[in-house]
C-alpha positions as CSV (number, residue, x, y, z in Angstrom):
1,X,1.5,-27.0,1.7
2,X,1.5,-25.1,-1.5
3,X,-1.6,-22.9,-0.3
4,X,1.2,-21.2,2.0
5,X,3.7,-20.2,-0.6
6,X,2.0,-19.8,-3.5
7,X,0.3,-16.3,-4.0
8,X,-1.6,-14.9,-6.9
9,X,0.0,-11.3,-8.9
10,X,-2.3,-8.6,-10.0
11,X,-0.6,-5.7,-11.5
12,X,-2.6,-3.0,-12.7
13,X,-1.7,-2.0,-16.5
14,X,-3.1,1.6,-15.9
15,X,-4.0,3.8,-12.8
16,X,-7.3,3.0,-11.3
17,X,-10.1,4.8,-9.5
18,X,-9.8,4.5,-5.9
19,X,-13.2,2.5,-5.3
20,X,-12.2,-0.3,-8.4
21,X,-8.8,-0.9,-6.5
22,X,-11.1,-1.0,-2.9
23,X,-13.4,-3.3,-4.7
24,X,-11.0,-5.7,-6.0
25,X,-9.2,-6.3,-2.7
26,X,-12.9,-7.2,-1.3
27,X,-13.5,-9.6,-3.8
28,X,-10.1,-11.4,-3.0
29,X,-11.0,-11.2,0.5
30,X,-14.4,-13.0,0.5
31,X,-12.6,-15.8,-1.2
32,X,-10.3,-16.2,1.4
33,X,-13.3,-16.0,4.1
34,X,-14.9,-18.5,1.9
35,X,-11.6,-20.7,1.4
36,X,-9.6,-20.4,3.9
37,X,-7.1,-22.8,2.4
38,X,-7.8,-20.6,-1.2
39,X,-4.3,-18.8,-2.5
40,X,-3.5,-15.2,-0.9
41,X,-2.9,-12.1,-3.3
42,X,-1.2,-9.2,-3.9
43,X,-2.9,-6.3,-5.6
44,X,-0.4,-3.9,-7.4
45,X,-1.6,-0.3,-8.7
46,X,-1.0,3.2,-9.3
47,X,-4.6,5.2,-8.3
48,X,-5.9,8.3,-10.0
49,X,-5.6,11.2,-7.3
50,X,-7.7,11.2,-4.5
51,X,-7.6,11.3,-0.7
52,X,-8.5,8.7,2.0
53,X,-9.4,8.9,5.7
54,X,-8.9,5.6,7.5
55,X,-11.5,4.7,10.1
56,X,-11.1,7.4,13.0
57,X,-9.2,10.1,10.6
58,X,-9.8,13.5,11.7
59,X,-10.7,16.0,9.3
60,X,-8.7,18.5,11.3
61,X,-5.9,17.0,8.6
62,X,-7.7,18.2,5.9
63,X,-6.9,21.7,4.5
64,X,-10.2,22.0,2.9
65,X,-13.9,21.7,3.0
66,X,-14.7,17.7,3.6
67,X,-18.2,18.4,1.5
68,X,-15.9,20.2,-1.2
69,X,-12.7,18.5,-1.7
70,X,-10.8,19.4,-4.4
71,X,-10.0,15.9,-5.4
72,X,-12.6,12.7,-4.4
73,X,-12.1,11.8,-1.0
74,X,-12.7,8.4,0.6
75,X,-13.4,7.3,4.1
76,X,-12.3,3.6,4.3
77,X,-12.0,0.6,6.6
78,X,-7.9,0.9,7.3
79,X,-6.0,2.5,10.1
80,X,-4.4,5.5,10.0
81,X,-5.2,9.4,9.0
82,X,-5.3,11.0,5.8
83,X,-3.3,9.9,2.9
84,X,-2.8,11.2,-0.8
85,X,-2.8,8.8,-3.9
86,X,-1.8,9.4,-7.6
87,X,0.1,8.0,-10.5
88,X,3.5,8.2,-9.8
89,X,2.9,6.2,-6.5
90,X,3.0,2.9,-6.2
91,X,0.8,0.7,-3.7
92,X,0.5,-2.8,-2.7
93,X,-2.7,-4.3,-1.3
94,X,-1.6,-7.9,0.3
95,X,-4.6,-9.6,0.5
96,X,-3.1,-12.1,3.3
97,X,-4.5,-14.7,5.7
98,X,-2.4,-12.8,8.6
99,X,-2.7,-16.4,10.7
100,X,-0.1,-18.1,7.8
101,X,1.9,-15.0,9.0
102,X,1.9,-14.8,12.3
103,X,-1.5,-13.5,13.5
104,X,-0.3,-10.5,15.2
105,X,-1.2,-7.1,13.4
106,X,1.9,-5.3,14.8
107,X,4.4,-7.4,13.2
108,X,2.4,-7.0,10.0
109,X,3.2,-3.5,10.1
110,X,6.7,-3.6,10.8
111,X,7.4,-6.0,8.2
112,X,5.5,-4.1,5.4
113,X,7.8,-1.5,6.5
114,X,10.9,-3.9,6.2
115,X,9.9,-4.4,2.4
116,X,10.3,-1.1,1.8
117,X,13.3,-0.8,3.7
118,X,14.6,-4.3,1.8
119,X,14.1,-2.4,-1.5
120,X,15.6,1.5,0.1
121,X,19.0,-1.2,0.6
122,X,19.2,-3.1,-2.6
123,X,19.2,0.7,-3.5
124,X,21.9,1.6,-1.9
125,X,19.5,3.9,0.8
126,X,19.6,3.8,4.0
127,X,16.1,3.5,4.9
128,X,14.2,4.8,8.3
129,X,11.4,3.9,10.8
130,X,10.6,6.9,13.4
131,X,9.9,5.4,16.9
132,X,6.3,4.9,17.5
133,X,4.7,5.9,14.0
134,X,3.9,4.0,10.9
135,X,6.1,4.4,7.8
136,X,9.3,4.7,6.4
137,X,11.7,8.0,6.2
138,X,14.4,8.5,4.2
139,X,16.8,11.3,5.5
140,X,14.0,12.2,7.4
141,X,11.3,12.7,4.9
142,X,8.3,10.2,4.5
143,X,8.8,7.7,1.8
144,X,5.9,5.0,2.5
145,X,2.4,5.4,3.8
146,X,1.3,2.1,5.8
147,X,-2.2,1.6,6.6
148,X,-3.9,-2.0,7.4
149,X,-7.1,-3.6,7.8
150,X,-8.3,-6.9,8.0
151,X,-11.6,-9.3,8.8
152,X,-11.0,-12.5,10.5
153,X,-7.5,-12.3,10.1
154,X,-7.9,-11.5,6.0
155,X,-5.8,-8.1,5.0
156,X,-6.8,-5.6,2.9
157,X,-5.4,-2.0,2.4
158,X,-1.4,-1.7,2.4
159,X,1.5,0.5,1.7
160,X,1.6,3.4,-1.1
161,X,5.5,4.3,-1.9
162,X,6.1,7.6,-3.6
163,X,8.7,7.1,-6.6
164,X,7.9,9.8,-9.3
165,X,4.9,11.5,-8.1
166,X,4.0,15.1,-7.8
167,X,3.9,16.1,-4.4
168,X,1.9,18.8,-4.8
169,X,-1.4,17.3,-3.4
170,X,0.0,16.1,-0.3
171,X,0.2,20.4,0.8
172,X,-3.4,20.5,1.1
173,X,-3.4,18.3,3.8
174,X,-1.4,16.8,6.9
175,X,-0.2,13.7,5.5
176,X,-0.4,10.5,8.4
177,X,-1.3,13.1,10.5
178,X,2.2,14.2,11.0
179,X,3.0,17.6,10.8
180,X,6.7,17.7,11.3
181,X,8.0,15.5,8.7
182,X,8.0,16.2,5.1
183,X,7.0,14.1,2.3
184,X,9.3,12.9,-0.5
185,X,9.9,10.7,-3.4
186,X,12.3,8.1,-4.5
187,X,13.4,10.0,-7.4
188,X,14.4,12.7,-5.3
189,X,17.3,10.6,-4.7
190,X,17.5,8.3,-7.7
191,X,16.0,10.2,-10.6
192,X,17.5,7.5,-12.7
193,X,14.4,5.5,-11.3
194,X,11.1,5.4,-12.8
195,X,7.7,2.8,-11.6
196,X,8.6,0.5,-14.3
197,X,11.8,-0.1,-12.7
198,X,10.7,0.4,-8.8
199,X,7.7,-2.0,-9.5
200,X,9.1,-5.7,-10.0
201,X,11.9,-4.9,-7.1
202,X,8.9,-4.3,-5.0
203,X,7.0,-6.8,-6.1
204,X,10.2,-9.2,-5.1
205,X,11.0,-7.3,-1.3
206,X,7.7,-8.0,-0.9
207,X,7.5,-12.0,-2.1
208,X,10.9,-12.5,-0.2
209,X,9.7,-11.2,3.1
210,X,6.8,-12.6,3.0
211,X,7.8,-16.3,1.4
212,X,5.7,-16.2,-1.4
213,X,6.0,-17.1,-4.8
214,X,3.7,-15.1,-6.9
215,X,2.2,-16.3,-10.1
216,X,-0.5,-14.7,-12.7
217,X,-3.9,-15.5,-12.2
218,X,-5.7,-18.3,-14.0
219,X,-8.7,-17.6,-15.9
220,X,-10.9,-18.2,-12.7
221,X,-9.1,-16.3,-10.7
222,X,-9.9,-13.1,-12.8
223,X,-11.5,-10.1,-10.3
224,X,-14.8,-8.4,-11.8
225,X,-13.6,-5.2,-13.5
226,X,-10.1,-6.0,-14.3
């Protein structure tokens, strides 16, 4: 049925505060719980910097006062630890009804992870997963953050890939929670590459992994706050 293949494309023109992006995935959410046979989404941003915690993060990861962060910080409703977001990053926010995919939240993650790997190969990279964590490495340095959540079966949250980002931020704390392998950037290998480029070859790992076929959205479809 075309409910299953047909998904609706929201890119971002411009990097967005943390809570608009949150918001907007909400929104597309609670149409699903209220359709279930409504079209699924992807969300596609950069976010001005900022830090999130996922649901039982521990502040032992952060290298600075929690009531004084140096950047805002955001406890949110995903798995995972802490995580760093800024322009020069790009993340996608699959707002999926996980039982069209498979209804098992373990395979979700691995195959978010294959769509990065998917694009790390049309690149010529030989992309990595590290046995029993979330992610993908590249020459043993984090590429991709992965965290999930979902509500009946309806995903939120996603995966942030570093292309031209600083790196910077991600010293003042202990990215994933995983102290023993640095983070790095696509253009660390391929400074040819810029988001403009990265973006619609993500956007495509994604739709072929997934069996989508994305399409703008129509008037109605338009999220408060875009």
């Amino acid at each position: 049925m075309d409910f299953q293949t047909t998904a609706i494309l929201f890119e971002a023109p411009a990097p967005v505060p943390f809570v608009r992006g949150w918001d907007w995935q909400r929104q597309l959410q609670r149409r699903l719980l209220a359709d279930p046979q409504a079209a699924e989404a992807l969300l596609v941003l950069q976010h001005e910097p900022c830090y999130t915690l996922g649901r039982g993060a521990s502040e032992a990861h952060l290298g600075f006062d929690p009531a004084a962060p140096p950047l805002p910080l955001h406890r949110i409703d995903r798995g995972g630890e802490v995580t760093h977001h800024l322009p020069g990053q790009l993340v996608l926010y699959p707002v999926l009804d996980l039982q069209r995919h498979g209804a098992d939240l373990h395979l979700y993650l691995r195959e978010l992870e294959a769509v990065v790997l998917d694009l790390l190969a049309e690149l010529g990279l030989a992309g990595e997963r590290c046995p029993g964590r979330t992610g993908v490495w590249l020459e043993g340095r984090k590429l991709a953050a992965i965290g999930v959540g979902a509500r009946r079966w309806i995903s939120q949250h996603g995966l942030a890939l570093n292309v031209t980002c600083p790196l910077d931020g991600f010293g003042a704390i202990v990215p994933c929670g995983i102290a023993d392998r640095p983070v790095a950037r696509l253009s660390d290998w391929r400074p040819d590459l810029d988001i403009a480029a990265v973006q619609p070859r993500l956007i495509a790992a994604f739709a072929c992994r997934f069996g989508l076929d994305l399409r703008p959205p129509r008037q109605a479809e338009r999220l408060e706050g875009w």
